[in-house]
PQR file with spaces between the fields and no chain letter, atoms N, CA, C, O and H, PARSE charges and radii, in Angstrom:
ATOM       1  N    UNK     1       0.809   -1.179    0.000 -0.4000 1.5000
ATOM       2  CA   UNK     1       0.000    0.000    0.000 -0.0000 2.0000
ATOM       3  C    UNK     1       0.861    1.256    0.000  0.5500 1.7000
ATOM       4  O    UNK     1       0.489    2.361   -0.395 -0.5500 1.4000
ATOM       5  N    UNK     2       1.945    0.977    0.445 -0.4000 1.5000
ATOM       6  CA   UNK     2       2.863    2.219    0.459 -0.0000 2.0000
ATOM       7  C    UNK     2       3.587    2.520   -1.132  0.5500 1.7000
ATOM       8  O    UNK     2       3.936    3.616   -1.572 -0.5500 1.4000
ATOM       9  H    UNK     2       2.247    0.079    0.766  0.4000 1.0000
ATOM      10  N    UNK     3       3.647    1.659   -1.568 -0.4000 1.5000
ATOM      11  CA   UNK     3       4.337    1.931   -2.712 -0.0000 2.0000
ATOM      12  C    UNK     3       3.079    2.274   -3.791  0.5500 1.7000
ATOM      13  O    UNK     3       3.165    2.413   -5.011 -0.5500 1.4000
ATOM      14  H    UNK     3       3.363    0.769   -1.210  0.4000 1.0000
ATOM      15  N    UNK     4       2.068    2.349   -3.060 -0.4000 1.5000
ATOM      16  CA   UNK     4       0.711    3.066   -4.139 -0.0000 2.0000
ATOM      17  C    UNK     4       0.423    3.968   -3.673  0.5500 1.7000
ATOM      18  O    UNK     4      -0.528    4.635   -4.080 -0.5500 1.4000
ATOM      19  H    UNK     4       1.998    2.236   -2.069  0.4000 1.0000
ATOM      20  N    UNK     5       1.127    4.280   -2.693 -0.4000 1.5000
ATOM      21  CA   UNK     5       0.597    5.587   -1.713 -0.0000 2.0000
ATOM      22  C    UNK     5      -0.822    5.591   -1.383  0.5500 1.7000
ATOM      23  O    UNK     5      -1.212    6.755   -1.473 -0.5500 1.4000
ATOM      24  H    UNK     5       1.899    3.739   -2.362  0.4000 1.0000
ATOM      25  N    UNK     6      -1.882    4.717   -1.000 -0.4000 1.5000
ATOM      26  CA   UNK     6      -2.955    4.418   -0.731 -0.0000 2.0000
ATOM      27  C    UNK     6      -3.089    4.960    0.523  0.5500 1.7000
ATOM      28  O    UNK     6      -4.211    5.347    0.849 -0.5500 1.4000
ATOM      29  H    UNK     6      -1.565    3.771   -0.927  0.4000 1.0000
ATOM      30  N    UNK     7      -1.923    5.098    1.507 -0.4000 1.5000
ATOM      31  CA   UNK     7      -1.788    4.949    3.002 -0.0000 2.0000
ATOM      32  C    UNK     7      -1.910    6.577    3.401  0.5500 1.7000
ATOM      33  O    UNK     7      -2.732    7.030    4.197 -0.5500 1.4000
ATOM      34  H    UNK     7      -1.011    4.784    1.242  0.4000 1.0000
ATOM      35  N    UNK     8      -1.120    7.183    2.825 -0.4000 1.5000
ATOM      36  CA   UNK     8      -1.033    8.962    2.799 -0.0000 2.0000
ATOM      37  C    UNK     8      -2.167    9.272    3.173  0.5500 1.7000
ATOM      38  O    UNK     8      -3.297    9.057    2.732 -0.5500 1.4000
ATOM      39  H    UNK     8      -0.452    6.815    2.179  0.4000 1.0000
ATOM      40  N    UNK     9      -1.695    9.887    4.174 -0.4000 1.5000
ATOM      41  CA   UNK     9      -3.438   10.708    5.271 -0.0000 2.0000
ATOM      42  C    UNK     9      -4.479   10.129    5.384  0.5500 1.7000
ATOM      43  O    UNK     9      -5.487   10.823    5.514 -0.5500 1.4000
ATOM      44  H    UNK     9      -0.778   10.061    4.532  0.4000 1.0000
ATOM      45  N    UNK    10      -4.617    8.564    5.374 -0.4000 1.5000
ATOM      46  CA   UNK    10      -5.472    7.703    5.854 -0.0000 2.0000
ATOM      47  C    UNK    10      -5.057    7.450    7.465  0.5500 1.7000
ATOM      48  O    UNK    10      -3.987    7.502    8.073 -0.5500 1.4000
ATOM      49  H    UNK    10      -3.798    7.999    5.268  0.4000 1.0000
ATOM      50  N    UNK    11      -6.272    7.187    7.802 -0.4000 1.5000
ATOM      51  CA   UNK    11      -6.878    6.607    8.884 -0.0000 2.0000
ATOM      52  C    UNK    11      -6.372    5.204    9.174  0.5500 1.7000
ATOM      53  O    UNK    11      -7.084    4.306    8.725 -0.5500 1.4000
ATOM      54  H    UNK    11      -7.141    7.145    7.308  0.4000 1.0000
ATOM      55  N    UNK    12      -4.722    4.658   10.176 -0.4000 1.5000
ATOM      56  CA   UNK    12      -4.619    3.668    9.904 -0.0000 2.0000
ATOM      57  C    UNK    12      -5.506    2.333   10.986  0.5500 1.7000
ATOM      58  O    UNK    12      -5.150    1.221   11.374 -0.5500 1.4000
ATOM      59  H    UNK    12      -4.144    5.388   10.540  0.4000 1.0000
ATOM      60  N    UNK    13      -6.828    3.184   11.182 -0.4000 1.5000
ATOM      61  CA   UNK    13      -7.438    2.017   11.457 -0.0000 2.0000
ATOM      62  C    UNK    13      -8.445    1.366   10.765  0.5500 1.7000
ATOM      63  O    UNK    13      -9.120    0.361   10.989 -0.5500 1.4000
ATOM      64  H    UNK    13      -7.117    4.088   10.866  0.4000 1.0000
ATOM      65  N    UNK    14      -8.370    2.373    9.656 -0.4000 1.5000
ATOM      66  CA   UNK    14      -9.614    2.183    8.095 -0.0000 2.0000
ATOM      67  C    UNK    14      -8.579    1.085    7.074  0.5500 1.7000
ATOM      68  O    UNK    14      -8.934    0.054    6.503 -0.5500 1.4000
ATOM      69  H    UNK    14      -7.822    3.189    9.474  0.4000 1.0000
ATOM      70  N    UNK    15      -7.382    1.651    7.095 -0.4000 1.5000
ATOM      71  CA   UNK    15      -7.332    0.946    6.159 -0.0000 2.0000
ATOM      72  C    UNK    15      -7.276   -0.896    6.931  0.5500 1.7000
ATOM      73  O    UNK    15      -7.903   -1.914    6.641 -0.5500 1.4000
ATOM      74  H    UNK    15      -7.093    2.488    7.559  0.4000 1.0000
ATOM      75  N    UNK    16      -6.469   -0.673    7.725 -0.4000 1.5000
ATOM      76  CA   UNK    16      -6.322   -1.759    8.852 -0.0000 2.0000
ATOM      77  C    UNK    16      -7.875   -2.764    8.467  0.5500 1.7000
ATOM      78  O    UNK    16      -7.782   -3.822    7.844 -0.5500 1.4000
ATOM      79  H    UNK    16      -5.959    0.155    7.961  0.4000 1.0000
ATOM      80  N    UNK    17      -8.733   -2.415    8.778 -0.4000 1.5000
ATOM      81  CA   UNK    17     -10.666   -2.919    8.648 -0.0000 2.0000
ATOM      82  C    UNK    17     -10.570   -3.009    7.021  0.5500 1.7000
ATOM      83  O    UNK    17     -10.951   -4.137    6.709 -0.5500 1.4000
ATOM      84  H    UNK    17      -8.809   -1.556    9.284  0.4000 1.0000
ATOM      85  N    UNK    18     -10.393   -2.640    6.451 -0.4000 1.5000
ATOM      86  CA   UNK    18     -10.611   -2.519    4.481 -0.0000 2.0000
ATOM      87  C    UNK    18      -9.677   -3.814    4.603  0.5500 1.7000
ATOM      88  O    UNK    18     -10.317   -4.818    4.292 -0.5500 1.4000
ATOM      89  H    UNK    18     -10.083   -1.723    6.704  0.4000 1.0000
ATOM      90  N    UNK    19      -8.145   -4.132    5.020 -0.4000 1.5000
ATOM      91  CA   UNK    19      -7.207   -5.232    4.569 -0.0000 2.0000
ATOM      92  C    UNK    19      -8.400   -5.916    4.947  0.5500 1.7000
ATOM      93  O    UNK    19      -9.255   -6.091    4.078 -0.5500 1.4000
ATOM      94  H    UNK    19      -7.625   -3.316    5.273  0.4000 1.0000
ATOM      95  N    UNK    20      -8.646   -6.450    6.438 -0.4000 1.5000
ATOM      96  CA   UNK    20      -9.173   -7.937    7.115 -0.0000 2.0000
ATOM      97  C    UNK    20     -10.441   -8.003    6.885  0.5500 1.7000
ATOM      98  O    UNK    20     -10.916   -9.137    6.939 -0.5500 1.4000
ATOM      99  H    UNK    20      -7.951   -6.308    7.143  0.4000 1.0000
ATOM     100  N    UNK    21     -11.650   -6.535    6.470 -0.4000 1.5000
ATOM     101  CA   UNK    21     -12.699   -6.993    5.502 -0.0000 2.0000
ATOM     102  C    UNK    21     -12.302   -7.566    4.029  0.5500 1.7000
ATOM     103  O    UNK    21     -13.360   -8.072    3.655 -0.5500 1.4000
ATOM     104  H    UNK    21     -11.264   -5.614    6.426  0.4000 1.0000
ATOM     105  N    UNK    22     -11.780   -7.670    3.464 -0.4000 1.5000
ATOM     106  CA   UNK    22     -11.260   -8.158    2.012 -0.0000 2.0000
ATOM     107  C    UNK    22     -10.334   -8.896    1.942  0.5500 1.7000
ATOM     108  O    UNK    22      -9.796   -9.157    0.865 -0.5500 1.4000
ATOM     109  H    UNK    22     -10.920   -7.259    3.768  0.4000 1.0000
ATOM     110  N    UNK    23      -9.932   -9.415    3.136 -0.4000 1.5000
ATOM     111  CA   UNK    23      -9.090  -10.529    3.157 -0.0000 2.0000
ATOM     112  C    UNK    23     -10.216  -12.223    3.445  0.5500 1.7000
ATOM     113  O    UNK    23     -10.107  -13.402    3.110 -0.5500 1.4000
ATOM     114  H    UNK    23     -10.369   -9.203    4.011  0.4000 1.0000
ATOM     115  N    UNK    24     -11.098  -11.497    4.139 -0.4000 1.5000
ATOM     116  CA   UNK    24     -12.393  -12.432    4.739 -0.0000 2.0000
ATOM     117  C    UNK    24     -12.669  -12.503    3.370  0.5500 1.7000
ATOM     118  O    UNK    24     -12.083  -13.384    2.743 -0.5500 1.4000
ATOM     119  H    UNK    24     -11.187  -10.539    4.411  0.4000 1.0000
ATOM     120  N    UNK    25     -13.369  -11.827    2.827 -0.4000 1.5000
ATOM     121  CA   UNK    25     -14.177  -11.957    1.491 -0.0000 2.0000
ATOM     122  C    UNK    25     -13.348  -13.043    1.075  0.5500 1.7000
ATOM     123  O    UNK    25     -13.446  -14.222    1.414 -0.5500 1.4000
ATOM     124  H    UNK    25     -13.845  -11.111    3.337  0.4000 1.0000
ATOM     125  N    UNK    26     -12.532  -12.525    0.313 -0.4000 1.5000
ATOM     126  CA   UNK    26     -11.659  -13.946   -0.555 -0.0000 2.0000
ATOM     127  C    UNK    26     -10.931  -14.816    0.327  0.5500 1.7000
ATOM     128  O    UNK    26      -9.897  -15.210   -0.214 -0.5500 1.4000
ATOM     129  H    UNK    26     -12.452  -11.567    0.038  0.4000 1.0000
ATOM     130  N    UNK    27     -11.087  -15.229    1.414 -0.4000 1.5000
ATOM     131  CA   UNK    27     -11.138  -16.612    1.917 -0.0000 2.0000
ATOM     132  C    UNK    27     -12.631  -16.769    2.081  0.5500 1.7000
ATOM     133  O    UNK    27     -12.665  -17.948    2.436 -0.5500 1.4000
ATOM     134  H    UNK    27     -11.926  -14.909    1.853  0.4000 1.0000
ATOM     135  N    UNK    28     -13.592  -16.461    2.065 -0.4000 1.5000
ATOM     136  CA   UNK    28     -14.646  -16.756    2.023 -0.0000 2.0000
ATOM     137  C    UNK    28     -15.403  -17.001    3.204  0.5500 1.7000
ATOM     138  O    UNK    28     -16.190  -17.944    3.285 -0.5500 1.4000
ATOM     139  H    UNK    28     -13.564  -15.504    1.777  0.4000 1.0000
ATOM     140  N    UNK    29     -15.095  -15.791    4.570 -0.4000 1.5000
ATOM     141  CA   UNK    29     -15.129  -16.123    5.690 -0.0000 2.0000
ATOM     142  C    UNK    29     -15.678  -14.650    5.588  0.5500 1.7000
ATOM     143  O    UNK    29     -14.914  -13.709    5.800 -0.5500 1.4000
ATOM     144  H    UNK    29     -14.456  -15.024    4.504  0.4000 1.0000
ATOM     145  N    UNK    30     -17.060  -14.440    5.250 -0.4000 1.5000
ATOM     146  CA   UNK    30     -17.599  -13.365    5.514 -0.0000 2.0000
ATOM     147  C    UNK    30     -18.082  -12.709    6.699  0.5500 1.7000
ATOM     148  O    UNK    30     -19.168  -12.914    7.241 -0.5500 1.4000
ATOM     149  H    UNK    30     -17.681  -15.205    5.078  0.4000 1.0000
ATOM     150  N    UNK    31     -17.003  -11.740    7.128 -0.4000 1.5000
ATOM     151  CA   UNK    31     -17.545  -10.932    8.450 -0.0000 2.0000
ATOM     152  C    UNK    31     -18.493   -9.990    8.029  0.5500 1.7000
ATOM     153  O    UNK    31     -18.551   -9.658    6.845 -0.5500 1.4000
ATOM     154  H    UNK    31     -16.121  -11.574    6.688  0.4000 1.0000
ATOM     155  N    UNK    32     -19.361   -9.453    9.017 -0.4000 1.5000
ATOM     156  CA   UNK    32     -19.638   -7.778    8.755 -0.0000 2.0000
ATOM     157  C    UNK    32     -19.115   -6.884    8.821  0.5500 1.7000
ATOM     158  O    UNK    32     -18.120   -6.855    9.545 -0.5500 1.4000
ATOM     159  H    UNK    32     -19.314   -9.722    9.979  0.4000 1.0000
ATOM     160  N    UNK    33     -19.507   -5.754    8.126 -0.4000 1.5000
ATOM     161  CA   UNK    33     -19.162   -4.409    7.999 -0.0000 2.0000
ATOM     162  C    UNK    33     -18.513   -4.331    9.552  0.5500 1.7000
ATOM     163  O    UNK    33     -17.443   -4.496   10.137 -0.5500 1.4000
ATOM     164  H    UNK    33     -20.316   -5.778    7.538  0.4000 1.0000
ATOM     165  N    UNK    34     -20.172   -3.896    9.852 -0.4000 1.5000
ATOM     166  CA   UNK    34     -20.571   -3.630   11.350 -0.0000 2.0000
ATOM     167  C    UNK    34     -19.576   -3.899   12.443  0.5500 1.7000
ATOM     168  O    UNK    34     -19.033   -3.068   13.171 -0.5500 1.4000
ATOM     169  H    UNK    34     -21.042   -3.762    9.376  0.4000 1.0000
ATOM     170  N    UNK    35     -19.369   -5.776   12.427 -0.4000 1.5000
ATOM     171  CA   UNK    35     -18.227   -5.917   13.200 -0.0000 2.0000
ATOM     172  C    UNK    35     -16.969   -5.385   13.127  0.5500 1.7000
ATOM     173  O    UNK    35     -16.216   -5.282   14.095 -0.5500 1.4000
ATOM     174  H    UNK    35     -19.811   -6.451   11.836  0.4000 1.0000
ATOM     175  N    UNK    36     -16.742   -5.076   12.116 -0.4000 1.5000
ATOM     176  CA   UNK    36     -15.275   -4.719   11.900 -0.0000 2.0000
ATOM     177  C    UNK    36     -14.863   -3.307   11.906  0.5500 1.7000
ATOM     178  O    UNK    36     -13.745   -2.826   12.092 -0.5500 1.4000
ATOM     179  H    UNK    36     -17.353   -5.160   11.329  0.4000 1.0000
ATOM     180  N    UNK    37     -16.291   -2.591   11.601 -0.4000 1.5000
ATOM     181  CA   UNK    37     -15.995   -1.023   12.152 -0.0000 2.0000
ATOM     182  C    UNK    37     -16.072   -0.547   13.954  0.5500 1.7000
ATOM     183  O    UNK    37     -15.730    0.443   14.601 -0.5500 1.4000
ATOM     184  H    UNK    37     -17.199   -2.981   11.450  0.4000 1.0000
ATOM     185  N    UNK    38     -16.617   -1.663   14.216 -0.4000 1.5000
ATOM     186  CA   UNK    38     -16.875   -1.841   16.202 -0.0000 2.0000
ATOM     187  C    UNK    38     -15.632   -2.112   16.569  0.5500 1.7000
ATOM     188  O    UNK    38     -15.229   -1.153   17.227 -0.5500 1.4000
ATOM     189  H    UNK    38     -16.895   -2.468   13.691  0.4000 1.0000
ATOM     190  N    UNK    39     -14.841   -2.911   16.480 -0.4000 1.5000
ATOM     191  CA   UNK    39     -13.718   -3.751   17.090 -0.0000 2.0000
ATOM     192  C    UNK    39     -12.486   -2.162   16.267  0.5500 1.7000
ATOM     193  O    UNK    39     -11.790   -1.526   17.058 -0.5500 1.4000
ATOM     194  H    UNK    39     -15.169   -3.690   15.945  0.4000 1.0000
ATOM     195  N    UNK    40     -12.460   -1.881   15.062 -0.4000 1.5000
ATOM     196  CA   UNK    40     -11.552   -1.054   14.523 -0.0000 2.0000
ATOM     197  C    UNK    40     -12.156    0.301   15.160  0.5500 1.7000
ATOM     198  O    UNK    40     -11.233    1.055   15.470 -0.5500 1.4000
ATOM     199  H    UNK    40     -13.026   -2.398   14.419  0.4000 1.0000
ATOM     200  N    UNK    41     -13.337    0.797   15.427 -0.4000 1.5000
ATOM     201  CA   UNK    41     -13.512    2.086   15.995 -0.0000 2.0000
ATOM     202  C    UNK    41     -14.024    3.513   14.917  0.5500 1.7000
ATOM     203  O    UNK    41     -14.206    4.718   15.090 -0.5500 1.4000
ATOM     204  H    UNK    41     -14.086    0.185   15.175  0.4000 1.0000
ATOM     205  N    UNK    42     -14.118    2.466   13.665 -0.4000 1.5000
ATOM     206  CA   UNK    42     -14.184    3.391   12.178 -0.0000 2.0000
ATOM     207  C    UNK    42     -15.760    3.327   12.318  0.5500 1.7000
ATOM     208  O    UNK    42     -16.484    2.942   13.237 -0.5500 1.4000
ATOM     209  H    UNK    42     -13.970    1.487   13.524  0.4000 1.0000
ATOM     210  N    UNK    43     -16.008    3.829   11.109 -0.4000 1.5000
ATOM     211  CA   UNK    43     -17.539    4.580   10.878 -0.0000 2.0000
ATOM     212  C    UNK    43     -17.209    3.308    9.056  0.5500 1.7000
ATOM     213  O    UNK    43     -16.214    2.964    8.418 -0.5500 1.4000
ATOM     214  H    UNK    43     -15.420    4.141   10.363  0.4000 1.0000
ATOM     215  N    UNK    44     -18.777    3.049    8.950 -0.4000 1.5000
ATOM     216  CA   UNK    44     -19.099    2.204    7.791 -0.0000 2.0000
ATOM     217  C    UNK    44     -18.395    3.054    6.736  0.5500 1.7000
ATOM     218  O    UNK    44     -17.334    2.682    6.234 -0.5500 1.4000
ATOM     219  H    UNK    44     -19.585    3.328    9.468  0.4000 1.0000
ATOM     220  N    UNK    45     -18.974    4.158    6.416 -0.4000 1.5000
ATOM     221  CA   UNK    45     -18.777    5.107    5.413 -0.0000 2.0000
ATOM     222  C    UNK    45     -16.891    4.885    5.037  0.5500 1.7000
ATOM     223  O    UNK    45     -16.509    4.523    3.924 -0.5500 1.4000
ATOM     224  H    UNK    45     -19.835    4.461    6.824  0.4000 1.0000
ATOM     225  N    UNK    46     -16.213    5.099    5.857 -0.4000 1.5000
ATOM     226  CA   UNK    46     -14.744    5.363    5.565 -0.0000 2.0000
ATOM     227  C    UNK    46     -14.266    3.571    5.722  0.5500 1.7000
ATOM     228  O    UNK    46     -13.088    3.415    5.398 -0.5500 1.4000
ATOM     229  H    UNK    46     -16.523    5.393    6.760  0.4000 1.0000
ATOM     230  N    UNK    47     -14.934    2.338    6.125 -0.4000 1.5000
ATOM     231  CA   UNK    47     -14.279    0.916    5.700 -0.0000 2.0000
ATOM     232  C    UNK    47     -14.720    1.301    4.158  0.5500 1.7000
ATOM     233  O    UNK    47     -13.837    1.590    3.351 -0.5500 1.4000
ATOM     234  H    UNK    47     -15.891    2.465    6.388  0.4000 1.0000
ATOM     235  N    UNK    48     -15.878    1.297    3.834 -0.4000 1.5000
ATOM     236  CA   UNK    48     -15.840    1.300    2.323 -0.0000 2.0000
ATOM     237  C    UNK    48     -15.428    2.210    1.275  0.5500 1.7000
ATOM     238  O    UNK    48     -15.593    2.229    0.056 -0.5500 1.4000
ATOM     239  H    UNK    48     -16.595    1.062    4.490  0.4000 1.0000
ATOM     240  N    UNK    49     -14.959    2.808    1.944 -0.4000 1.5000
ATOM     241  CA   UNK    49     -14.006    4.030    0.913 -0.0000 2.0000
ATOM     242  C    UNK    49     -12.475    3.213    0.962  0.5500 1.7000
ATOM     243  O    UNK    49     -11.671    3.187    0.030 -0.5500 1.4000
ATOM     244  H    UNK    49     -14.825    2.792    2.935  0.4000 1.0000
ATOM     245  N    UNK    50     -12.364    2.777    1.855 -0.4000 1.5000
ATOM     246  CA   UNK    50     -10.712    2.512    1.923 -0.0000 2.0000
ATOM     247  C    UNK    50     -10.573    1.165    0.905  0.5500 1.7000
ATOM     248  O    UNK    50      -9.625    0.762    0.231 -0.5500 1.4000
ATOM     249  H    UNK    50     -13.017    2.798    2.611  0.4000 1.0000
ATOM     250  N    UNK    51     -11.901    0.669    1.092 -0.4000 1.5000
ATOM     251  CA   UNK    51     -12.063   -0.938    0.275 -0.0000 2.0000
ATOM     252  C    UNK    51     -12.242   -0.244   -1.154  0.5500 1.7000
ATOM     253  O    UNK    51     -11.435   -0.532   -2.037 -0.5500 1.4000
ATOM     254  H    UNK    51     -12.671    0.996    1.639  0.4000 1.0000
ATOM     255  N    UNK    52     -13.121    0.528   -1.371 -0.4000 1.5000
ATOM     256  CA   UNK    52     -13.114    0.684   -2.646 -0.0000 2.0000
ATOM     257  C    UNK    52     -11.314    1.294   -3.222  0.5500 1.7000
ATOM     258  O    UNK    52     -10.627    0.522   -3.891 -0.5500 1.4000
ATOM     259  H    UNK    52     -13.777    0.762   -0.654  0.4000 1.0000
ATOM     260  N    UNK    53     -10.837    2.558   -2.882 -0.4000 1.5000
ATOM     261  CA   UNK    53      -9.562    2.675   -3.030 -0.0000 2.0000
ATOM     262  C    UNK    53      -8.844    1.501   -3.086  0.5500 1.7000
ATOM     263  O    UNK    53      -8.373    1.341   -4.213 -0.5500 1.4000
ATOM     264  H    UNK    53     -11.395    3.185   -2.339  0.4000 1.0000
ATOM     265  N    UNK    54      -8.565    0.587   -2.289 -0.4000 1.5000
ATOM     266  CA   UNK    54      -7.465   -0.747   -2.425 -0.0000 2.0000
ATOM     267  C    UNK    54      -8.077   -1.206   -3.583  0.5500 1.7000
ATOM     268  O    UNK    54      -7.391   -1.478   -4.569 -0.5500 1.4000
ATOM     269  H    UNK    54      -8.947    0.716   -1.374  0.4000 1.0000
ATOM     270  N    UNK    55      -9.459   -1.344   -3.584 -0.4000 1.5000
ATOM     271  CA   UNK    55      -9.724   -2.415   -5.065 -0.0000 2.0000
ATOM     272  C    UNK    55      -9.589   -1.728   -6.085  0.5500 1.7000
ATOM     273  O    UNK    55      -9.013   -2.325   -6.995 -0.5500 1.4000
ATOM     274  H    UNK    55     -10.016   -1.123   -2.784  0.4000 1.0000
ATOM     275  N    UNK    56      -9.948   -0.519   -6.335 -0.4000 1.5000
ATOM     276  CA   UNK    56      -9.149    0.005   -7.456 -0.0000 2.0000
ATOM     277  C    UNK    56      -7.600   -0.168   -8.037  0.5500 1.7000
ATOM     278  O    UNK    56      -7.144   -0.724   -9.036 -0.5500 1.4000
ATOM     279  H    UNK    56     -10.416   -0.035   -5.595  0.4000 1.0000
ATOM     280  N    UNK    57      -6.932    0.674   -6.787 -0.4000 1.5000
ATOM     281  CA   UNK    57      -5.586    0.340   -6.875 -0.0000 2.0000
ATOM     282  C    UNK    57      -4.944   -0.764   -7.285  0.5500 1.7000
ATOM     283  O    UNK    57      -4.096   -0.844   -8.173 -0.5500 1.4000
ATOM     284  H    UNK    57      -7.303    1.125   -5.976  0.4000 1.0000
ATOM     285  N    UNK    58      -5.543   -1.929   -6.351 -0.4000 1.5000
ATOM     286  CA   UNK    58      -4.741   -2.858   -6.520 -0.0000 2.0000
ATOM     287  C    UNK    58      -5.037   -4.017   -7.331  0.5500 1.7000
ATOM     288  O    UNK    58      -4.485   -5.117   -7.302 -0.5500 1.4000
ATOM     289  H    UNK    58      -6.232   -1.864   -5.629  0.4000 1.0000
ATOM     290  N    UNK    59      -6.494   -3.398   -8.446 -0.4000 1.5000
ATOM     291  CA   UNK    59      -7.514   -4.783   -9.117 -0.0000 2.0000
ATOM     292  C    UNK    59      -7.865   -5.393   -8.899  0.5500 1.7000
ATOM     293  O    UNK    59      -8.200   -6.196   -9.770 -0.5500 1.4000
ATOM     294  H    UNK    59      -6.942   -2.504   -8.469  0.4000 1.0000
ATOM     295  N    UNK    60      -8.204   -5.702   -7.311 -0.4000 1.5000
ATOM     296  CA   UNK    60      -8.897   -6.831   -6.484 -0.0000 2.0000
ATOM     297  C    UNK    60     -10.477   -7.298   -6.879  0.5500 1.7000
ATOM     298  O    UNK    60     -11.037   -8.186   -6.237 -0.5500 1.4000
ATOM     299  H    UNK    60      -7.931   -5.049   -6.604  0.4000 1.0000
């Protein structure tokens, strides 16, 4: 993520929730949003901004 600069003035507990939500997905171990913005301390709105950014970036 650093070498895409994805990380620059992010929130590193958004992106932190965006890796281990989209790491679940493709192992196929679907968490919720919900949980993962509770335990990380983020707001829904900014896990899925950070998910959408990585999947862009990175063609996921």
């Amino acid at each position: 993520m650093e070498e895409n600069r994805i990380s620059l003035g992010k929130n590193p507990r958004a992106l932190a929730g965006a890796v281990i939500y989209l790491a679940s997905q493709n192992c196929n171990e679907f968490l919720r949003q919900v949980e993962i913005c509770q335990v990380a301390d983020i707001s829904t709105v900014s896990l899925r901004k950070r998910c959408k950014e990585i999947k862009a970036t990175l063609d996921i």
